[in-house]
DOFI-172698 format. One record per residue (C-alpha): residue number from 1; y, x, z. Coordinates in steps of 0.02 Angstrom, whole numbers, plus 50000, padded with zeros to 5 digits. Layout:
% DOFI-172698
{k: NUM; py: Y; px: X; pz: Z}
...
This chain:
% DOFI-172698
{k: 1; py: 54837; px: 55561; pz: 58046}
{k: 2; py: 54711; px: 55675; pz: 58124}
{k: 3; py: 54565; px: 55709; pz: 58028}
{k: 4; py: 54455; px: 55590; pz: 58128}
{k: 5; py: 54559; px: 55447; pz: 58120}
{k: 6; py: 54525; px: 55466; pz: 57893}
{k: 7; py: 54438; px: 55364; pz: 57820}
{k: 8; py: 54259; px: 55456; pz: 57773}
{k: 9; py: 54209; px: 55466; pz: 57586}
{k: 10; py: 54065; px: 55400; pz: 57542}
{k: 11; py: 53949; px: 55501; pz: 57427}
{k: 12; py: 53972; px: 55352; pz: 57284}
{k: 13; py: 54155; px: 55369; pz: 57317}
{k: 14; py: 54152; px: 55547; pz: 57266}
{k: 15; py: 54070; px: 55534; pz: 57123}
{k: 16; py: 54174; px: 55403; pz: 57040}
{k: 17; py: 54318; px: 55519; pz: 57082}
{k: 18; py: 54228; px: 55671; pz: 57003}
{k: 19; py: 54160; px: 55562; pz: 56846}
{k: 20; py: 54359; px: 55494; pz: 56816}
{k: 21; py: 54429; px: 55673; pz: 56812}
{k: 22; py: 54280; px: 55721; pz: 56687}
{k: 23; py: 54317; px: 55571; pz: 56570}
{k: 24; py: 54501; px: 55615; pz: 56575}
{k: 25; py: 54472; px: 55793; pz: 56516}
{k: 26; py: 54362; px: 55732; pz: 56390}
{k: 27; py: 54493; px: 55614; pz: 56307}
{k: 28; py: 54628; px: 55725; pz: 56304}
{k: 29; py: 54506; px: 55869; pz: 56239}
{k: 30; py: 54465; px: 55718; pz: 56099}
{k: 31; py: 54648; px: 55680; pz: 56052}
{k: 32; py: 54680; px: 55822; pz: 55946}
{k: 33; py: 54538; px: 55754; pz: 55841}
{k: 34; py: 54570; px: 55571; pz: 55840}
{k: 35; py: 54751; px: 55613; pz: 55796}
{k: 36; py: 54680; px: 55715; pz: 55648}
{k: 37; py: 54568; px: 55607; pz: 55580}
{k: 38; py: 54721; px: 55469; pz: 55598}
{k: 39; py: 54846; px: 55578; pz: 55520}
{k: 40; py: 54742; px: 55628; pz: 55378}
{k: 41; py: 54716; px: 55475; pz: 55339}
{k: 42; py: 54878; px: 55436; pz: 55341}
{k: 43; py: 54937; px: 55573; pz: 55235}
{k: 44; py: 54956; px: 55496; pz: 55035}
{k: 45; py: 54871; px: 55576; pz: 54889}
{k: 46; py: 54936; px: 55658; pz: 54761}
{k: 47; py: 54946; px: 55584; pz: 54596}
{k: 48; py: 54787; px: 55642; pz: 54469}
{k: 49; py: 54744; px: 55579; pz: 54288}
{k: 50; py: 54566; px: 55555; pz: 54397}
{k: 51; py: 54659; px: 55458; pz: 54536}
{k: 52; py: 54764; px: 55360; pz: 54397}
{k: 53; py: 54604; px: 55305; pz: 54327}
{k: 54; py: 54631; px: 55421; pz: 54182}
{k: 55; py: 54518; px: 55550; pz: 54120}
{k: 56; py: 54511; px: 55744; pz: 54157}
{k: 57; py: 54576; px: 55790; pz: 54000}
{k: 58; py: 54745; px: 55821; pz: 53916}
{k: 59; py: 54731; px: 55660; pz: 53858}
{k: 60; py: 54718; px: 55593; pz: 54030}
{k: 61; py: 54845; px: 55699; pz: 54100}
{k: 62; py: 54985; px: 55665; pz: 53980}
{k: 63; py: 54945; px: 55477; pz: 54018}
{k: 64; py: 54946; px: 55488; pz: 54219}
{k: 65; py: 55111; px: 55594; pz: 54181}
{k: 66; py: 55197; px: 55455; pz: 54084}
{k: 67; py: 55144; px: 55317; pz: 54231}
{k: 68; py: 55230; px: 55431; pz: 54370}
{k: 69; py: 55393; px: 55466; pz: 54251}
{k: 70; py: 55389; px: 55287; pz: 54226}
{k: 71; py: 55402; px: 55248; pz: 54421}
{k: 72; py: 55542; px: 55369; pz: 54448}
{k: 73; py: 55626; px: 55313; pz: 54287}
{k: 74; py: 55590; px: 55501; pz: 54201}
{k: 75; py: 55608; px: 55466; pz: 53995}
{k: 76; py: 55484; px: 55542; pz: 53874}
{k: 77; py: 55356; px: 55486; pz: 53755}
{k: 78; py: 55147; px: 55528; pz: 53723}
{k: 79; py: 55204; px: 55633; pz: 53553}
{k: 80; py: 55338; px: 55742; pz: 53665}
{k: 81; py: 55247; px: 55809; pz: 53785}
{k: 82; py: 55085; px: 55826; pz: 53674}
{k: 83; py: 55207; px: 55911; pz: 53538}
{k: 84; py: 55273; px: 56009; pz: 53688}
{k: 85; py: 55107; px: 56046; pz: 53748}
{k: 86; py: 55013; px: 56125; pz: 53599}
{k: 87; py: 55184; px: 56248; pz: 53566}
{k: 88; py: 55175; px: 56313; pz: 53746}
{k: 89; py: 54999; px: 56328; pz: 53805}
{k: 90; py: 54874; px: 56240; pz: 53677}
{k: 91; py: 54830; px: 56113; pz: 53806}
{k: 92; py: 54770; px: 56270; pz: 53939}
{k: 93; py: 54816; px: 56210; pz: 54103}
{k: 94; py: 54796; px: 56394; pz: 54174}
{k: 95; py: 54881; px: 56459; pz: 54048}
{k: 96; py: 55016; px: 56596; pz: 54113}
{k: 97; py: 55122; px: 56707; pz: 54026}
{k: 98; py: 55121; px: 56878; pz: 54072}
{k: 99; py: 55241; px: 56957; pz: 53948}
{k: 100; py: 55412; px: 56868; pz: 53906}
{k: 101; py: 55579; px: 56888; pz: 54007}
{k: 102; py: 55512; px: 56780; pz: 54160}
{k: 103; py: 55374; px: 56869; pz: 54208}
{k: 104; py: 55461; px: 57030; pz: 54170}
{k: 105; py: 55587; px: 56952; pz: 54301}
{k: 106; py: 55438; px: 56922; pz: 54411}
{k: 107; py: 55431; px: 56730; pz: 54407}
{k: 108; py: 55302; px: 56717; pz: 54245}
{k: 109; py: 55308; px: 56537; pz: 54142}
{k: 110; py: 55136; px: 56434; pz: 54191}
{k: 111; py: 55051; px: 56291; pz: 54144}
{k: 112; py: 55031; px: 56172; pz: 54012}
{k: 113; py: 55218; px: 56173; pz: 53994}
{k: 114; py: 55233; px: 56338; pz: 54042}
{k: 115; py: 55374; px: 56291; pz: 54187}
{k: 116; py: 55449; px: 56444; pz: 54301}
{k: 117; py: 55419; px: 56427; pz: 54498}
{k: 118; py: 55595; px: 56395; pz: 54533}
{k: 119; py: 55593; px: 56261; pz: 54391}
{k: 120; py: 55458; px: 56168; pz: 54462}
{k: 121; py: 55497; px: 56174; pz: 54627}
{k: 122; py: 55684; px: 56114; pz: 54590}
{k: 123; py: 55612; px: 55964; pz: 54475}
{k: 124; py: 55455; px: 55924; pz: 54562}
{k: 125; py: 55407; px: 55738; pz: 54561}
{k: 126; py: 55365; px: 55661; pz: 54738}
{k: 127; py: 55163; px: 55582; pz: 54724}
{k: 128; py: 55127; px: 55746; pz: 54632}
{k: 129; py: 55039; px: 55899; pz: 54686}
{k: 130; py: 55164; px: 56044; pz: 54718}
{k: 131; py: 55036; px: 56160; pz: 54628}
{k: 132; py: 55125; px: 56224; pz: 54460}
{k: 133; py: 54947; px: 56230; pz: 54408}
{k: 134; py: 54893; px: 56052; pz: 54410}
{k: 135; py: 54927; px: 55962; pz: 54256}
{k: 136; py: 55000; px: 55817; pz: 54290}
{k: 137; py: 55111; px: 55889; pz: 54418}
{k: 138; py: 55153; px: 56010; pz: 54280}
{k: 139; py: 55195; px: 55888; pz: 54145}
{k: 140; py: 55309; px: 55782; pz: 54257}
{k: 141; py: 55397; px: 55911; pz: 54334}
{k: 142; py: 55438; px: 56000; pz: 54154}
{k: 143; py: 55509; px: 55807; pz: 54096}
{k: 144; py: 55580; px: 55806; pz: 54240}
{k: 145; py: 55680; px: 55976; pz: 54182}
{k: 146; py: 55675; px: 55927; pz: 54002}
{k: 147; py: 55772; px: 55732; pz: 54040}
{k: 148; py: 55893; px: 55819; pz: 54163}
{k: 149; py: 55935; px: 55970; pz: 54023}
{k: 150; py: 55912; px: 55892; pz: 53860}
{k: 151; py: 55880; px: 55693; pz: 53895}
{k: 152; py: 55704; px: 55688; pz: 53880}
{k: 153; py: 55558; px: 55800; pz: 53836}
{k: 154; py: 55562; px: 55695; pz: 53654}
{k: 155; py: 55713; px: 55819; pz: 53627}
{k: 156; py: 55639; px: 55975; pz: 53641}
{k: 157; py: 55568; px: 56060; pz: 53460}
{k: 158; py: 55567; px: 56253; pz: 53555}
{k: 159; py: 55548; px: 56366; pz: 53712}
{k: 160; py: 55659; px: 56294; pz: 53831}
């Protein structure tokens, strides 16, 4: 068609054109963040004697511990893992230890059960942090060890 025979574009017509191309960049420049916002919320949180409605304390932590083993059908009792607790790290959650056979090995014992890294990761409870520093991660992981090992933390009197 020669280019008298087109159609002429109005000044309005150009501008819609323009102001479609410029809301198009905007939303897919915005996806990214919509997505992110989505998929955060989206993403489940990690089991905390806080979150449990529990308090920040061993206490609290012992307890959110025993309502996660009790979901994924991990034995142990309160006096176990309190027992447990006050041998290996007197209730210090950032307790580490820098001196025995594991850390001369490089892979030091920490936590309130004072659980290697390859340990925890190995026995790690789903719904829990995967920080071998938070407590209640800690605890379940090291009953998680402690049931599959000896049958339940309940059965542990020593280092293990």
């Amino acid at each position: 068609m020669p280019a008298a025979a087109q159609p002429r574009r109005t000044h309005r017509a150009r501008l819609a054109r323009k102001l479609a191309v410029a809301a198009t960049g905007v939303t897919v420049l915005a996806l990214p963040l919509i997505g992110a916002t989505t998929a955060s919320a989206a993403t489940p949180a990690v089991a905390t004697a806080t979150s449990l409605g529990y308090a920040n304390n061993l206490d609290g932590w012992i307890r959110a511990s025993l309502q996660v083993m009790a979901q994924h059908g991990i034995p142990g009792t309160y006096n176990g893992i309190y027992r447990n607790v006050i041998r290996e790290s007197s209730g210090n959650p950032a307790a580490i230890n820098l001196w025995d056979s594991n850390a001369a090995a490089g892979t030091p014992s920490k936590g309130l059960l004072q659980i290697i890294d390859p340990t925890f990761n190995a026995y790690h409870v789903s719904g829990t942090s995967w920080d071998p520093f938070d407590p209640v991660a800690n605890l379940t992981a090291s009953c998680n060890y402690a049931a599959a090992r000896y049958g339940s933390i309940d059965n542990v009197f020593g280092a293990y």
